[in-house]
SETOR-73961 format. One line per field, with one value per residue (C-alpha): x, y, z. Coordinates in nm, 3 decimals, m for minus. Last residue first. Example, Ala and Ser with C-alpha at 12.3 -4.5 7.8 and 13.67 -1.06 7.14 Angstrom:
px <- (1.367:1.230)
py <- (m0.106:m0.450)
pz <- (0.714:0.780)
This chain:
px <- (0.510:0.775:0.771:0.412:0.455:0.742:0.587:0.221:0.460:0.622:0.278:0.162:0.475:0.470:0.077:m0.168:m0.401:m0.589:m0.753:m0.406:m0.168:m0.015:0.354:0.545:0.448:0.276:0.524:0.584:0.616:0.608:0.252:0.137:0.348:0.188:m0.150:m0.006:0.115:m0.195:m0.406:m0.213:m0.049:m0.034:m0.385:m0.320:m0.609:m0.339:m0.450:m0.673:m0.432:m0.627:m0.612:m0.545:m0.665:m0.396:m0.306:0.034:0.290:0.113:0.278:0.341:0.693:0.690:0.431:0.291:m0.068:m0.190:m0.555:m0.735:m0.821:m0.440:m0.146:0.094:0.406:0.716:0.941:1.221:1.330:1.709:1.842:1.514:1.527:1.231:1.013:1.057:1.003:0.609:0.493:0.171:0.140:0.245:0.239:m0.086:0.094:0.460:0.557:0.790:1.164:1.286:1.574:1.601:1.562:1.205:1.114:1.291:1.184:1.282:1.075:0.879:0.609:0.856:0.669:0.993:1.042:1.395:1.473:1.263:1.126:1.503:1.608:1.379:1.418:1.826:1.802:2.031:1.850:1.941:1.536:1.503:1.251:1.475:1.209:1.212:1.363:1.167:1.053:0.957:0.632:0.627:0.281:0.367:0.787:0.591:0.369:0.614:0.860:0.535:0.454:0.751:0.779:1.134:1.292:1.668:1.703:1.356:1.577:1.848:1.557:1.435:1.732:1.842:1.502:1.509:1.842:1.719:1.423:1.646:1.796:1.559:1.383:1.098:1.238:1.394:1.577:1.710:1.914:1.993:1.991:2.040:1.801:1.927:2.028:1.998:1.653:1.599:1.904:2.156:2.173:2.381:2.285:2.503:2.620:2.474:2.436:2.595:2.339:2.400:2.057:2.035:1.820:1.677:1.681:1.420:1.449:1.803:1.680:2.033:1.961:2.007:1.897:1.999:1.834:1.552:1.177:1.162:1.160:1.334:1.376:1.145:1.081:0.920:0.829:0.500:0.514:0.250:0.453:0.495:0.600:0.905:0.982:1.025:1.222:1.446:1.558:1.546:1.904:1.758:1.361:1.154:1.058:0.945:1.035:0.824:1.048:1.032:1.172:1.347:1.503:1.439:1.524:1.371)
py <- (m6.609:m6.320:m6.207:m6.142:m5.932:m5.782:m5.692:m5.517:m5.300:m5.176:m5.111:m4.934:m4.696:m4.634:m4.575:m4.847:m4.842:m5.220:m5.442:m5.528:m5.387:m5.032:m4.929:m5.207:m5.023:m5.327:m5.432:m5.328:m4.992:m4.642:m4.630:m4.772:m4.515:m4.238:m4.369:m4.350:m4.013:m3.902:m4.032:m3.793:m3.957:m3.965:m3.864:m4.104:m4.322:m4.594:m4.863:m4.780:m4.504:m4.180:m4.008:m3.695:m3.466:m3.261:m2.889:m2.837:m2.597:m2.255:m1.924:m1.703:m1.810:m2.176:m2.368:m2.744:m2.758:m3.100:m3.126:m3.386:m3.029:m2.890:m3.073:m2.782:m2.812:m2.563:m2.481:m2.223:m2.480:m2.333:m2.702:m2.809:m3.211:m3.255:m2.987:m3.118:m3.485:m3.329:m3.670:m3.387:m3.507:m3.179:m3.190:m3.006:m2.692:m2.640:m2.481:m2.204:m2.159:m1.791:m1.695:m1.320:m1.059:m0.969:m1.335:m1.590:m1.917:m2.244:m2.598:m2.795:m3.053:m3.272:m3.593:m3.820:m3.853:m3.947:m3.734:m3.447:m3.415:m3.439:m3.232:m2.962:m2.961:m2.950:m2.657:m2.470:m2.118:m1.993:m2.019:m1.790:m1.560:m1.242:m0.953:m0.862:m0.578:m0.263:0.028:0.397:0.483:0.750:0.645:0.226:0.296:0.452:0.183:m0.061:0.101:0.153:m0.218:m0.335:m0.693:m0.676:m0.485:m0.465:m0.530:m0.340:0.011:m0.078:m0.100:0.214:0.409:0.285:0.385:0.702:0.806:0.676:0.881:1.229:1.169:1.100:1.454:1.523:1.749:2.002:2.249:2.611:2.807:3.120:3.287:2.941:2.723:2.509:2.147:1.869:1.726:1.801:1.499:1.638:1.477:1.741:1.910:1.872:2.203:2.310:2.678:2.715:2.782:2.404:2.273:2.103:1.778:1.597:1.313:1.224:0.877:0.863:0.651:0.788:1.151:1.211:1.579:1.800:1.963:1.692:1.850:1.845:1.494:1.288:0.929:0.811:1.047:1.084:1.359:1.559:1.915:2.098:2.451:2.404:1.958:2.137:2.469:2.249:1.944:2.245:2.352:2.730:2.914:3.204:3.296:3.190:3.376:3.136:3.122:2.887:2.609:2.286:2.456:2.824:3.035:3.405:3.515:3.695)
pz <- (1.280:1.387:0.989:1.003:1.309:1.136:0.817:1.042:1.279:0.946:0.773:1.071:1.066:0.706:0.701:0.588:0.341:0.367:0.084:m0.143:0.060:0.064:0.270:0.091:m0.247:m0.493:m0.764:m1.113:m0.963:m1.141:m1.181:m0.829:m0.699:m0.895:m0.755:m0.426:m0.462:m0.599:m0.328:m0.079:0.237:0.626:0.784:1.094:1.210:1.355:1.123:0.908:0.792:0.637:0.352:0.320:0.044:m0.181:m0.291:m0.478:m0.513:m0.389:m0.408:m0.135:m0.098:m0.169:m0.128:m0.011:0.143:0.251:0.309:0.593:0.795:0.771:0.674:0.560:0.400:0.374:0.103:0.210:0.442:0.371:0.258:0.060:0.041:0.342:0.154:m0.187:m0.089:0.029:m0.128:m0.224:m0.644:m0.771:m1.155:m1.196:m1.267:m1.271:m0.932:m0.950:m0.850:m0.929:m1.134:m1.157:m1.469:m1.334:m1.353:m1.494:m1.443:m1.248:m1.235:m0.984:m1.021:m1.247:m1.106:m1.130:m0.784:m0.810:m1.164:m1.195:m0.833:m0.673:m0.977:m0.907:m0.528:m0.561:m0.756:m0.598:m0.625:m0.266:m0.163:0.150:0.009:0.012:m0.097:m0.499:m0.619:m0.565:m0.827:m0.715:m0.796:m0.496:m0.367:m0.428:m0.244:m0.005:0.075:0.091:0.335:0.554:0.507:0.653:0.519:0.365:0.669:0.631:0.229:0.209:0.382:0.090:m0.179:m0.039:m0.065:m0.434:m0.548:m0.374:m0.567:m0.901:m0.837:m0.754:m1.078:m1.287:m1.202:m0.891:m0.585:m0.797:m0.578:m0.653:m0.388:m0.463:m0.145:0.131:0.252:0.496:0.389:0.575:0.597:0.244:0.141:m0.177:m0.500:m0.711:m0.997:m1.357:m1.576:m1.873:m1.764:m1.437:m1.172:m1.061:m1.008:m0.613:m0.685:m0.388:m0.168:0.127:0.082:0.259:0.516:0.740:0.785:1.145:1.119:1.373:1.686:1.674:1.729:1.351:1.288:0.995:1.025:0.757:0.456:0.137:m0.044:m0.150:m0.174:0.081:0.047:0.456:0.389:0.123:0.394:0.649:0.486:0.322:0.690:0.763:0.694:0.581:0.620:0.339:0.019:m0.276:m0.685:m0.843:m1.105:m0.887:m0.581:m0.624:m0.351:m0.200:0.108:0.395)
């Protein structure tokens, strides 16, 4: 039997065991994804499972080592909880999120071990081109960007969405998407809802097609009536085409 040191209490183990056993034996907490015990050596490639080897030099630095590799040794003393060891799990989880931002196992250790994540791709590049399109063709400045975190996020101003759905046909990664669902049209981007709108409905064809807001912002922009909307009828773009060129046959 030997003696080492983890987190300050001095234990006896046998020589050359594996820290990973002797840290989940002694019931201390850490996290770990590709380790298993039935494996003749350690693959150690989620790095999560860092710790701190103290330098028995007075003064002098530890070294971020990984449990699953390292066999404990006379002498050995391992801190499992400092700055450093954190900043090492941080950088490991936010590389495994990189590969699988949904995993929920990566996300609930990163919540039990408090260890900060950047923010999951959401397939917006930041080029604007949705908030200018709604600024200056639309011209209902619905969308807008924001910093969040210390990065530049596209968010929804509120109550400006008027449901054209522009954004989603302009967006050049479809990272907005639109939803006509039971007469309402849902627009959003990540988790996070542009606009909500009723459909209304063609009396021609039957076809839930448009938002009232959009027509009434039409109506507001346009010294003229929209070709798509006649006096007495509401008429979707393809019924209000078929409609022009029978009157224009007569």
């Amino acid at each position: 039997m030997i003696q080492i040191t983890i987190n300050g209490q001095d234990i006896e183990v046998e020589e050359d065991t594996s820290l990973m056993t002797i840290l989940r034996k002694e019931g201390i907490a850490i996290p770990s994804l590709c380790y298993h015990p039935a494996l003749s050596h350690p693959i150690a490639s989620c790095k999560l499972c860092a710790v701190e080897i103290m330098n028995t030099d007075a003064g002098a630095p530890g070294k971020i080592k990984l449990a699953c590799t390292l066999k404990a040794q006379t002498g050995l003393v391992v801190e499992t909880d400092t700055e450093a060891v954190r900043q090492a799990r941080t950088t490991a989880i936010n590389h495994l999120l990189s590969l699988a931002p949904q995993s929920e196992i990566l996300l609930q250790i990163a919540e039990r071990f408090q260890l900060p994540t950047t923010p999951a791709p959401d397939g917006c590049i930041r080029c604007r081109l949705c908030v200018q399109i709604c600024k200056e063709i639309v011209g209902a400045n619905a969308l807008r960007t924001s910093r969040i975190n210390d990065r530049t996020f596209v968010v929804p101003d509120p109550g400006n969405c008027i449901g054209c759905g522009t954004c989603v046909n302009i967006c050049p990664t479809k990272a907005i998407r639109i939803e006509d669902k039971d007469n309402v049209r849902t627009i959003s981007i990540r988790d996070e809802i542009i606009g909500r709108h009723p459909l209304l409905r063609c009396e021609g064809c039957g076809a839930m097609f448009t938002t009232p807001r959009f027509l009434d912002h039409v109506h507001s922009r346009s010294t003229e009536h929209h070709p798509d909307v006649k006096e007495q009828h509401l008429y979707c773009p393809s019924c209000a085409k078929l409609i022009r060129r029978s009157i224009g046959a007569l």
